[in-house]
PALO-977668 format. One line per field, with one value per residue (C-alpha): x, y, z. Coordinates in pm, 1 decimal, padded with zeros to 6 digits. Each point is the difference from the previous one (the first is absolute). Layout:
BEGIN
px	c(X / ...)
py	c(Y / ...)
pz	c(Z / ...)
# end
This chain:
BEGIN
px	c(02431.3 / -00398.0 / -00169.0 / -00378.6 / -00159.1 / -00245.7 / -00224.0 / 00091.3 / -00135.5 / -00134.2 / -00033.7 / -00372.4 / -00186.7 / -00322.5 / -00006.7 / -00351.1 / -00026.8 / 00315.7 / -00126.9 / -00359.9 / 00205.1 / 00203.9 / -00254.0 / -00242.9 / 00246.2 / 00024.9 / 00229.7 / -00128.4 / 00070.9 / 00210.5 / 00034.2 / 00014.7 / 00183.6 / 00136.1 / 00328.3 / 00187.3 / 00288.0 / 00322.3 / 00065.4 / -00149.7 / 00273.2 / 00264.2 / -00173.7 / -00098.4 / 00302.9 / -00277.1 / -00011.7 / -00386.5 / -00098.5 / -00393.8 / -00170.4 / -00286.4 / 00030.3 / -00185.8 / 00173.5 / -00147.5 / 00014.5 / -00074.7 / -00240.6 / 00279.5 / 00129.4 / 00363.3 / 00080.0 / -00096.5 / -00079.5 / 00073.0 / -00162.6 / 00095.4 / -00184.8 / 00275.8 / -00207.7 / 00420.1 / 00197.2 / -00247.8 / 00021.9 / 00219.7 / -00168.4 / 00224.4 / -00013.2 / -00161.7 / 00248.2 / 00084.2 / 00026.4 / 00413.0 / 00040.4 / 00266.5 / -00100.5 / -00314.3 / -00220.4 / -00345.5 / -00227.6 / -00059.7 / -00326.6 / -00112.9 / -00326.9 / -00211.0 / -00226.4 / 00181.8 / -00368.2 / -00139.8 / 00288.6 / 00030.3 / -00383.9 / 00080.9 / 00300.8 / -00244.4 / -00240.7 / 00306.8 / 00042.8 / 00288.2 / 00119.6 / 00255.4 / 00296.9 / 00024.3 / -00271.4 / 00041.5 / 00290.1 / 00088.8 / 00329.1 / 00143.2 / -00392.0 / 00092.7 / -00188.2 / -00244.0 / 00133.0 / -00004.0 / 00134.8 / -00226.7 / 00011.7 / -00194.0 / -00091.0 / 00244.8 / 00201.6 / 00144.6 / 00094.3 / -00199.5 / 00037.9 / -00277.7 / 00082.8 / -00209.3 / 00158.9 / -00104.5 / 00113.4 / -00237.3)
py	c(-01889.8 / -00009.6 / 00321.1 / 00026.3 / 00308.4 / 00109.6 / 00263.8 / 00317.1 / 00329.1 / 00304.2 / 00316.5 / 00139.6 / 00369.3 / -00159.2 / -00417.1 / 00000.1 / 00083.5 / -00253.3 / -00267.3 / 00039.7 / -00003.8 / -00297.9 / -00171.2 / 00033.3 / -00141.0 / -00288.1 / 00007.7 / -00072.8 / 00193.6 / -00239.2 / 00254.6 / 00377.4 / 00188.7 / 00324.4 / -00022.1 / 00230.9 / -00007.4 / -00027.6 / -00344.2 / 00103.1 / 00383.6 / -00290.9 / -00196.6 / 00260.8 / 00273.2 / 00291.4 / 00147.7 / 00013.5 / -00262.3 / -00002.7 / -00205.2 / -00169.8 / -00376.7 / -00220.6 / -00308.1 / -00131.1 / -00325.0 / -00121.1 / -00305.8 / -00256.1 / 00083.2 / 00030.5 / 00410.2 / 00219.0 / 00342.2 / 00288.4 / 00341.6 / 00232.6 / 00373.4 / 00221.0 / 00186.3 / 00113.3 / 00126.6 / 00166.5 / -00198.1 / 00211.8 / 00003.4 / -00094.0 / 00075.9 / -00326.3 / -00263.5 / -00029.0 / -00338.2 / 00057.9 / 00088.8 / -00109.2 / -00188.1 / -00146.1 / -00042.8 / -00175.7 / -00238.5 / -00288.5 / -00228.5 / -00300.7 / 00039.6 / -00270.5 / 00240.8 / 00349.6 / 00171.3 / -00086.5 / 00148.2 / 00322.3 / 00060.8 / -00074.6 / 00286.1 / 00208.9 / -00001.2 / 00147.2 / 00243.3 / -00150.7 / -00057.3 / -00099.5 / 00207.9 / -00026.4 / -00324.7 / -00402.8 / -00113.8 / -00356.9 / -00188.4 / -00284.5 / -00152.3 / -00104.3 / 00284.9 / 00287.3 / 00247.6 / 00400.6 / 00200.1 / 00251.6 / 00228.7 / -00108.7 / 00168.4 / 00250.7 / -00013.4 / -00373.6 / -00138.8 / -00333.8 / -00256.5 / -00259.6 / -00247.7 / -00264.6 / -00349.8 / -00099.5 / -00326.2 / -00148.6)
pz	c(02054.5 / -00064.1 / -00118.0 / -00060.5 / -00102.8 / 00226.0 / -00150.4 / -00209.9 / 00183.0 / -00109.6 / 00157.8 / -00091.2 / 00041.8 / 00093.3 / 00188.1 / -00094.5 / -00380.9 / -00066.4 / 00182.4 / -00211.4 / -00316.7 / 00090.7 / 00112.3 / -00228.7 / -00256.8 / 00229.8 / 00253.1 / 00398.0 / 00313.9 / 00216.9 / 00281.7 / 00089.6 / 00301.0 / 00092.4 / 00046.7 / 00261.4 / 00291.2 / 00013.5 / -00177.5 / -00288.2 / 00062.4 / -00021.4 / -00268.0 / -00266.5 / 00114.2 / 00094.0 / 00320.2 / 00063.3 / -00254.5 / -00015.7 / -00255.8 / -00106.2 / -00167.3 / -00171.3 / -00145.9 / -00302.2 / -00194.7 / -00386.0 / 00002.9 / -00047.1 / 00317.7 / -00162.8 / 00029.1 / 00245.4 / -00040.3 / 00298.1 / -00006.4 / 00305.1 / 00030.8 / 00193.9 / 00271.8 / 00135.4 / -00127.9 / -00236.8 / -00364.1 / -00260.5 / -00351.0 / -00301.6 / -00326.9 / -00151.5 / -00094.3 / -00362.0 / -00140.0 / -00111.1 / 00346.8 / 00232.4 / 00307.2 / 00109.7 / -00302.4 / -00027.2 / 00126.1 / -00226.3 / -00035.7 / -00211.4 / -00083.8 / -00132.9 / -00188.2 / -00081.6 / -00168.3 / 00370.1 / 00198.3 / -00184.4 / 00043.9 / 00378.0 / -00038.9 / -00235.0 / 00344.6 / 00225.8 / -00264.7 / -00114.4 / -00406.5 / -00183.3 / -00055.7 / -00349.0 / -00119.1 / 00011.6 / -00191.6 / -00110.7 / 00091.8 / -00291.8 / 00014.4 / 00380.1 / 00197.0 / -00021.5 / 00196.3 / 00141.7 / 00259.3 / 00187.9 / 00295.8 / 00335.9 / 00314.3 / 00093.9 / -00313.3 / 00011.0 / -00320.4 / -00011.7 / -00317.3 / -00119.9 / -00150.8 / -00200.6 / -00146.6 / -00344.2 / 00013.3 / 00254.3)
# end
């Protein structure tokens, strides 16, 4: 059997402020929709799913990105994922210039959790908290 990932998705509090942030750290809008009827009932498992999509993509074209704004049923707030959490965790990115992208974050209001650490001289790294909460990691390679 084949398997392909598709895209990771991530529910967000506000479509427009997460597609600024990812964007401006590089990624492109492939497409947006709202989403609603009873295929996406069936799909998703909510009766009265309502939601507004944008699909995003990094510049290499290899990983997609979905964001989806629940209009209904109303989006439940969370308690901020920690990063020894169970379950879905983070959103990774390579970054070719790590200064650069955490001035981008800096713009969105959006720092480190704890600072920019160094892994065995191979990447410069951090983990900090996007738009609505979601952990997102930055990751620089040394060797290139």
């Amino acid at each position: 059997m084949a398997i392909k990932l598709e895209n990771v998705g991530i529910a967000v509090r506000d479509l427009e402020e997460a597609i600024a942030f990812f964007t401006d750290l590089g990624l492109t809008v492939l497409g947006r929709d709202t989403v609603f009827g009873e295929w996406t009932d069936t799909a998703v498992g909510l009766d009265g799913n309502h939601a507004k999509i944008a699909m995003l993509a990094t510049p290499d074209g290899g990983a997609q990105l979905e964001l989806f704004e629940y209009l209904h049923p109303a989006a439940i707030e969370t308690e901020p994922t920690l990063p020894n959490e169970i379950g879905m965790h983070r959103v990774a990115f390579s970054v070719d210039d790590l200064d650069a992208a955490l001035a981008i974050a800096a713009r969105h209001g959006c720092h480190p959790l704890r600072g920019v650490a160094t892994y065995q001289d191979v990447y410069r790294l951090t983990y900090l908290r996007g738009p609505s909460g979601i952990l997102v990691m930055l990751a620089q390679e040394l060797t290139r």
